[in-house]
C-alpha positions as CSV (number, residue, x, y, z in Angstrom):
1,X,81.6,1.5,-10.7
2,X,78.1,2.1,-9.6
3,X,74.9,-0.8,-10.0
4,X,73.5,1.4,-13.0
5,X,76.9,1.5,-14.5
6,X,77.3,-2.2,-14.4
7,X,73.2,-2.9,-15.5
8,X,74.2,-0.6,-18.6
9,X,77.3,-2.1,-19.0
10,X,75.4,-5.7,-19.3
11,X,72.4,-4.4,-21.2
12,X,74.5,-3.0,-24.0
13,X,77.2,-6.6,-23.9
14,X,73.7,-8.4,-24.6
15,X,72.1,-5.8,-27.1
16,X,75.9,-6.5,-29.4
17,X,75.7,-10.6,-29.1
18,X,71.9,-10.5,-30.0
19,X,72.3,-8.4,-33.0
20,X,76.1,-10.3,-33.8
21,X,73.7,-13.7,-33.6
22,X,71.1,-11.7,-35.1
23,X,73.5,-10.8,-38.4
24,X,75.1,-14.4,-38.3
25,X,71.6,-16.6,-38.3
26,X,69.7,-14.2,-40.8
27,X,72.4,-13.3,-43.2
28,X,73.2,-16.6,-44.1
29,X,69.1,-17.9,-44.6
30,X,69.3,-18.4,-48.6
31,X,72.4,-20.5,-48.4
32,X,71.0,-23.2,-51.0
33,X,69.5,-22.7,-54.3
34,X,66.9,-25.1,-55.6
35,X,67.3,-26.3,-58.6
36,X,65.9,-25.6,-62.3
37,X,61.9,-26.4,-62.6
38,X,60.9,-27.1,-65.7
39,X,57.5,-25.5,-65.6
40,X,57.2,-25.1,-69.2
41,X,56.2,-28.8,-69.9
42,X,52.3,-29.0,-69.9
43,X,50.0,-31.6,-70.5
44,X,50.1,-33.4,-66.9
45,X,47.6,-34.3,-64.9
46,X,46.7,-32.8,-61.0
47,X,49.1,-35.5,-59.7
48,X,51.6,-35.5,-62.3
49,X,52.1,-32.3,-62.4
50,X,52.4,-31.3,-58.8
51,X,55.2,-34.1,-58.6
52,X,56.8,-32.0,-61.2
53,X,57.1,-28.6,-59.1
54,X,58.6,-30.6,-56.0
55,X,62.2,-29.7,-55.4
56,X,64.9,-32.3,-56.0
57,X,67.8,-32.2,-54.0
58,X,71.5,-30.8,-55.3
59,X,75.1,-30.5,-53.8
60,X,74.5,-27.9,-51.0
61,X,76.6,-24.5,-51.7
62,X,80.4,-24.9,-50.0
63,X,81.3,-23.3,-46.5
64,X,83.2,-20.7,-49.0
65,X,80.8,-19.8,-50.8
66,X,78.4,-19.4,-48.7
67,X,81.0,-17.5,-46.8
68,X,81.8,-15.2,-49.6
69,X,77.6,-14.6,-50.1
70,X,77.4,-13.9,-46.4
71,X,79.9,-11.2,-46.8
72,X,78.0,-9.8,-50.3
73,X,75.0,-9.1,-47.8
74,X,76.2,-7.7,-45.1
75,X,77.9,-5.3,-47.6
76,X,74.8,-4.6,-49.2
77,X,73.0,-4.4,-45.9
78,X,76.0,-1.6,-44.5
79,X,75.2,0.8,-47.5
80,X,71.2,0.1,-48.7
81,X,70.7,3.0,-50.6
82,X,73.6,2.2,-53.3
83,X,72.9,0.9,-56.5
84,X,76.1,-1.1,-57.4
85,X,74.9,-4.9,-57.6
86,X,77.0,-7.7,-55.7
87,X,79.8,-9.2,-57.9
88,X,78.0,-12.3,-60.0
89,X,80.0,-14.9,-57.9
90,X,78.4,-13.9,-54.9
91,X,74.4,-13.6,-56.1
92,X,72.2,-16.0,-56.0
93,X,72.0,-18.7,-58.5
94,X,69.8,-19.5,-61.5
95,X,68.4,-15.8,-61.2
96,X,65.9,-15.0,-63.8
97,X,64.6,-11.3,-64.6
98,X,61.1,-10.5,-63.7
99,X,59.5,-10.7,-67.3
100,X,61.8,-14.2,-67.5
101,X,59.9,-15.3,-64.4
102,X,56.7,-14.7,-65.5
103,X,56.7,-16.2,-68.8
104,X,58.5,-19.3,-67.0
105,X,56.0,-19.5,-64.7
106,X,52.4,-19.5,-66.6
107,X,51.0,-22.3,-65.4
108,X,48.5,-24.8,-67.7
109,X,45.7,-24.9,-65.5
110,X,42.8,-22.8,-66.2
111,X,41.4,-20.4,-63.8
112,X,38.1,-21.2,-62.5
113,X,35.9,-19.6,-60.3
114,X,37.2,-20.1,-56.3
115,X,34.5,-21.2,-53.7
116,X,33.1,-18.5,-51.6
117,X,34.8,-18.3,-48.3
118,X,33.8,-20.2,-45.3
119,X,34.3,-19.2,-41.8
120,X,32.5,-21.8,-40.5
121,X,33.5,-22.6,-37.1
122,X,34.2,-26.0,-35.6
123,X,32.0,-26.9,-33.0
124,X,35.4,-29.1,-31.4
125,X,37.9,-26.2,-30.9
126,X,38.8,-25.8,-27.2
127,X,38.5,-22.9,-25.3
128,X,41.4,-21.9,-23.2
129,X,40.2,-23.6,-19.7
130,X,41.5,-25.8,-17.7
131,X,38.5,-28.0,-19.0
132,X,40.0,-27.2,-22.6
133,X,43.4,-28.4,-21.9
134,X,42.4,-31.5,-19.8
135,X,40.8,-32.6,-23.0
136,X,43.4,-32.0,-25.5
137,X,45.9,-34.0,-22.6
138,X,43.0,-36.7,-23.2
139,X,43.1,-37.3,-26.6
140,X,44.6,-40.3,-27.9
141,X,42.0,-41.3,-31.3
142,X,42.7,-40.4,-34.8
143,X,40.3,-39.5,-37.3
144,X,40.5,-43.0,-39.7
145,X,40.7,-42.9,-43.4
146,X,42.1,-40.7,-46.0
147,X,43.1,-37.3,-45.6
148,X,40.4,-35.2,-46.9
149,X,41.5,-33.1,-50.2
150,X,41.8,-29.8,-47.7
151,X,44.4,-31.0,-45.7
152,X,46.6,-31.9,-48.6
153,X,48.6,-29.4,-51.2
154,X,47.8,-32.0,-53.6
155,X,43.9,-32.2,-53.0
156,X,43.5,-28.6,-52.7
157,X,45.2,-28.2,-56.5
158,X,43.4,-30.7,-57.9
159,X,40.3,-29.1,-57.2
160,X,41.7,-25.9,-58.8
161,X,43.3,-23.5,-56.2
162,X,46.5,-22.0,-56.8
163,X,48.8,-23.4,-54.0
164,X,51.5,-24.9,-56.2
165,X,54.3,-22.2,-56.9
166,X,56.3,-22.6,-59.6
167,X,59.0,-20.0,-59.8
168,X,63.0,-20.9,-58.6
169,X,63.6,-20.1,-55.3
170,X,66.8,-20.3,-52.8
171,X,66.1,-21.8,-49.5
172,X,68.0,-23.2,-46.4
173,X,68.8,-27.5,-46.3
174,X,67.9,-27.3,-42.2
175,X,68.6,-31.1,-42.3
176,X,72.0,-30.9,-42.7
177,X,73.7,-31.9,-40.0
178,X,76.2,-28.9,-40.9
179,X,73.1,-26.5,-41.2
180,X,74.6,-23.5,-38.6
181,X,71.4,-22.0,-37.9
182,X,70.7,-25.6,-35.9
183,X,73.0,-24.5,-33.2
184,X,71.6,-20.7,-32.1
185,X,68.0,-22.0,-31.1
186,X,65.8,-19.0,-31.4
187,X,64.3,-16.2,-29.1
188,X,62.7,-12.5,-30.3
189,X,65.9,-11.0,-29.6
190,X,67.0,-12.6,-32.9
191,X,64.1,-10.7,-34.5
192,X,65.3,-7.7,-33.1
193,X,68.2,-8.2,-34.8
194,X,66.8,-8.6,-37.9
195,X,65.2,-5.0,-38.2
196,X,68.6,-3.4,-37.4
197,X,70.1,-5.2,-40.6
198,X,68.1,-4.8,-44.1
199,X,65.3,-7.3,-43.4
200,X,61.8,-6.4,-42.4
201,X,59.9,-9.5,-41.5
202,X,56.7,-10.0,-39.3
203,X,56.4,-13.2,-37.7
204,X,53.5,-14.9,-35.2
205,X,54.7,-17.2,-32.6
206,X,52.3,-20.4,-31.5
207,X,53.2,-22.3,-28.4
208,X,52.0,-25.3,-26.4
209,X,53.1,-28.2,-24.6
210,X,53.2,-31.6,-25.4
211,X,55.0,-34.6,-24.0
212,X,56.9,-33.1,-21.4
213,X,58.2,-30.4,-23.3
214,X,57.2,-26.4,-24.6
215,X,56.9,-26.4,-28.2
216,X,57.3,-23.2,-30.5
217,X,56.3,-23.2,-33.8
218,X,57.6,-19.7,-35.2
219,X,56.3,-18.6,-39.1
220,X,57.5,-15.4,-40.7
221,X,57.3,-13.9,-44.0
222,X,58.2,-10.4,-45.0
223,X,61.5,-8.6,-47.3
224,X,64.7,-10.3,-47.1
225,X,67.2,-7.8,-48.0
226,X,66.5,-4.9,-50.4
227,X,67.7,-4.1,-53.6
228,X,69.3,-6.0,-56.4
229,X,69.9,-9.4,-54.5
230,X,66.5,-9.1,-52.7
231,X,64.2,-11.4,-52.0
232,X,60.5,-12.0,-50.3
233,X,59.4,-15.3,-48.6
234,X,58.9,-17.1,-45.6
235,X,59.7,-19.8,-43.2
236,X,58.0,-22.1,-40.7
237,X,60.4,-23.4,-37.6
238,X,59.8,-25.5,-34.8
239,X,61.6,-25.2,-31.4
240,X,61.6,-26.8,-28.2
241,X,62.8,-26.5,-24.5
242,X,62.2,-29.0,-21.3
243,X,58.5,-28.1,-19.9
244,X,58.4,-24.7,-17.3
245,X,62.1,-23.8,-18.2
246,X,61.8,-20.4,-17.6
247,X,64.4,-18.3,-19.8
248,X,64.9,-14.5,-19.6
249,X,64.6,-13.9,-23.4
250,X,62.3,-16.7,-23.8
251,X,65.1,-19.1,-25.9
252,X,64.4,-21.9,-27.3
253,X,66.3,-24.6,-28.6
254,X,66.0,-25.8,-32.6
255,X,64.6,-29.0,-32.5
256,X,65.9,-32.2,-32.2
257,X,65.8,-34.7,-35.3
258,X,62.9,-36.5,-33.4
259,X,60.5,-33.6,-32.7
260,X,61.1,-32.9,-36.7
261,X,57.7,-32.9,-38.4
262,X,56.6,-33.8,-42.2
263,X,55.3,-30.4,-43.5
264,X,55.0,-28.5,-46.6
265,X,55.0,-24.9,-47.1
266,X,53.4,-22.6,-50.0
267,X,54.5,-18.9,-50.2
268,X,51.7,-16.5,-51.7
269,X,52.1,-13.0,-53.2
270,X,49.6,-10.3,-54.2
271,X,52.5,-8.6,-56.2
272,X,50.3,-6.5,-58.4
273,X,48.1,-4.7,-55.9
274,X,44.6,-6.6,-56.8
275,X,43.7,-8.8,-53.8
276,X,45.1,-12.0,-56.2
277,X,47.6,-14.2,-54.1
278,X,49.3,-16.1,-56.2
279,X,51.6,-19.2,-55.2
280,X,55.4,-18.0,-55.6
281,X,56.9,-21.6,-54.3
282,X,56.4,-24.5,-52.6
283,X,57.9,-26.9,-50.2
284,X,58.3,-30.5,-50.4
285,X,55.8,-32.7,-47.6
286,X,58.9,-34.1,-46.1
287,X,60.6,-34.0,-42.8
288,X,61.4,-30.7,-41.6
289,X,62.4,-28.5,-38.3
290,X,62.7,-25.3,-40.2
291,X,61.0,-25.0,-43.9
292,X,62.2,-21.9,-45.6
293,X,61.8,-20.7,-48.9
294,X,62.5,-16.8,-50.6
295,X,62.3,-15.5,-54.4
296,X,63.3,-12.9,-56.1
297,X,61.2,-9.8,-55.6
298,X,60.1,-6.2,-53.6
299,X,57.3,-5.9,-51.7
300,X,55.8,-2.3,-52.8
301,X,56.0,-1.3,-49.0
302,X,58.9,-3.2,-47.0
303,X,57.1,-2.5,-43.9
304,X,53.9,-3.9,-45.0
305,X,53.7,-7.8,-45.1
306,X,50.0,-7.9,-45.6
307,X,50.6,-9.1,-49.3
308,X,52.0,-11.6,-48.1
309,X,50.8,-15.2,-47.0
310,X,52.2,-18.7,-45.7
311,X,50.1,-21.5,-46.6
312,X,51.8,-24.4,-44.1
313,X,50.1,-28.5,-44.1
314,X,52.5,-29.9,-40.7
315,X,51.7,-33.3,-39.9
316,X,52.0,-34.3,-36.2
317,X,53.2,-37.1,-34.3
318,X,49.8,-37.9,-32.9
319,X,46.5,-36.4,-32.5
320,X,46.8,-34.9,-29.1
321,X,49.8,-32.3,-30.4
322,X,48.0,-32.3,-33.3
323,X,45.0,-30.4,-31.4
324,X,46.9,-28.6,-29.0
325,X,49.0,-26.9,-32.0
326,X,45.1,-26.1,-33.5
327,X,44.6,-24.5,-30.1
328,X,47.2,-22.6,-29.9
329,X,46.5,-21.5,-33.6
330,X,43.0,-20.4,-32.6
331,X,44.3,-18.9,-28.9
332,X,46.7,-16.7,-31.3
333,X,43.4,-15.2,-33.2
334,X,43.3,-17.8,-36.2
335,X,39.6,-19.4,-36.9
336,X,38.9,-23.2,-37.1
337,X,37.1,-23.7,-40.1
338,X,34.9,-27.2,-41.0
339,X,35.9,-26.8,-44.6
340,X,39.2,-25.4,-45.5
341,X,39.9,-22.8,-48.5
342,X,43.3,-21.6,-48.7
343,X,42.0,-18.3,-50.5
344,X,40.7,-17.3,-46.6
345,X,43.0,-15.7,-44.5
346,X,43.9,-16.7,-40.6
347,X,41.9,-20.0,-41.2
348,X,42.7,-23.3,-39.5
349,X,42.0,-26.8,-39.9
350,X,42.7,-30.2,-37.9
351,X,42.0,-33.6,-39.0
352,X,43.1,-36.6,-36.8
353,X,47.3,-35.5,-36.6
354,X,47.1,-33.5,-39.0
355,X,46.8,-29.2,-39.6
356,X,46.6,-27.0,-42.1
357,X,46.2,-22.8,-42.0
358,X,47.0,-20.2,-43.9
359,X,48.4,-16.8,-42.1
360,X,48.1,-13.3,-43.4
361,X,47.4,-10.7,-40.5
362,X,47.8,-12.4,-37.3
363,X,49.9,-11.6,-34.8
């Protein structure tokens, strides 16, 4: 058998496993339904009330029937253009019709007028030189006092903005120690994967070293899975590998429980067309390698993410990954901002170990 034989031979082996790894990491994503909100109850104040929208944790779904789900969407998936609807016992739970969702979901607080944008940039973001890196290796201070109202979910909705969403979503319980996805690691091949199965997502990948080690923090958002049992949302992973590894398809490996970080993560959807992005859910600020979250929905274009945004808050282990995440957020194309608004796409913000951005276009 001749050398090209062979090369096609090994080409086409790896092409199968990615998209096999591909369908068996991705299909699987909305294996845990959150729980009932109660977003009818008004009357609360700022704090009250965004304790009210956090998640509280359920029995995760059983290996069966997350099994038996699994199988529902690869069926749907094999045949997209049908219309017959997954058997109830295998769609996900606590669904609610659109008109349901709505009139579940009208929140107390009345609109007000949003600050203009600022696109102010910060005087301290680091240029990518070797001067640049030598100083974010030299940082060791943290900014002292209080976060600032911009760098929290709860300041930025108590001065008005919609960042709390309120509608019932399914998501994945990454720190489980049974959570599958933990074992595959991740590398674009897997996103390959995803466009040959019904998912069209669009993702931006920040990386940057810190303590002896490459660090990948992935987002996406986009359609997951058309159709009756379809849903749109997003996700914000972190991955590591040892420092210079080189890999062939770039794989990293999910990371371990002490690289986990305390984040929070808002999903934002201009469902109706007008330039309004309105908070569809949001994460809990809690511990987290991979915060994922989906709801029921189409985007009007599959293909088209743009109406789409991730509003992420991650909190750091100290200020020097801190900044070298911010750099690698405005290396990617984002813009460090003095004074944060979450209404502004591609923004970023660092204070002391903590960052917060919000991600529309960027690639």
């Amino acid at each position: 058998m001749s050398r090209k034989t062979n090369a096609a031979i090994v080409a086409m082996t790896a092409g199968v496993a990615a998209i096999a790894a591909g369908v068996t990491v991705l299909a699987i994503r909305g294996s845990r339904s959150n729980p009932a909100i109660d977003s009818t109850v008004t009357g609360y104040d700022a704090d009250t009330r965004y304790s009210q929208v956090y998640e509280v944790p359920t029995a995760p779904m059983t290996l069966t029937q997350i099994a038996e789900r699994t199988t529902a969407l690869i069926a749907q998936t094999a045949a997209p253009t049908t219309t017959k609807k997954a058997p109830a016992a295998t769609r996900k739970p606590a669904a609610t019709t659109k008109k349901q969702t709505q009139s579940a979901t009208q929140k107390p607080v009345q609109k007000t007028t949003r600050p203009a944008e600022s696109t102010t940039q910060n005087p301290q973001v680091l240029e990518d030189t070797e001067q640049g890196k030598a100083s974010v290796a030299a940082v060791t201070a943290e900014e002292a006092g209080p976060l600032p109202n911009d760098m929290t979910f709860k300041g930025l909705y108590r001065d008005k903005y919609d960042v709390i969403g309120l509608k019932r979503y399914i998501y994945n319980n990454d720190t489980d120690p049974n959570c599958r996805q933990r074992k595959f690691g991740y590398n674009p091949l897997y996103d390959a994967g995803a466009n040959l199965i019904d998912f069209s997502i669009e993702t931006c990948r920040l990386k940057f070293n810190y303590d002896s080690k490459d660090y990948l923090i992935q987002i996406w958002k986009g359609q997951y899975i058309s159709g009756a049992i379809g849903t749109v949302g997003g996700e914000v992973g972190i991955y590591t590998r040892p420092q210079g590894k080189v890999s062939a398809l770039d794989h990293y490996n999910c990371a371990a429980e002490d690289d986990w970080l305390m984040m929070e993560m808002t999903v934002l959807w201009d469902e109706n067309g007008d330039g309004v992005y309105t908070a569809q859910l949001t994460r809990t600020y809690e511990k987290h390698w991979w915060e994922t979250g989906y709801v029921d929905g189409q985007l009007a274009n599959k293909r088209d993410s743009s109406p789409l945004r991730i509003l992420s808050h991650i909190t750091f282990k100290d200020a020097t990954q801190a900044q070298a995440f911010e750099q690698a957020l405005t290396k990617q194309g984002f813009k460090s901002v003095a004074t944060f608004n979450p209404t502004v796409k591609d923004t970023c913000k660092r204070y002391g170990k903590d960052v917060i951005f919000v991600w529309q276009d960027v690639r």
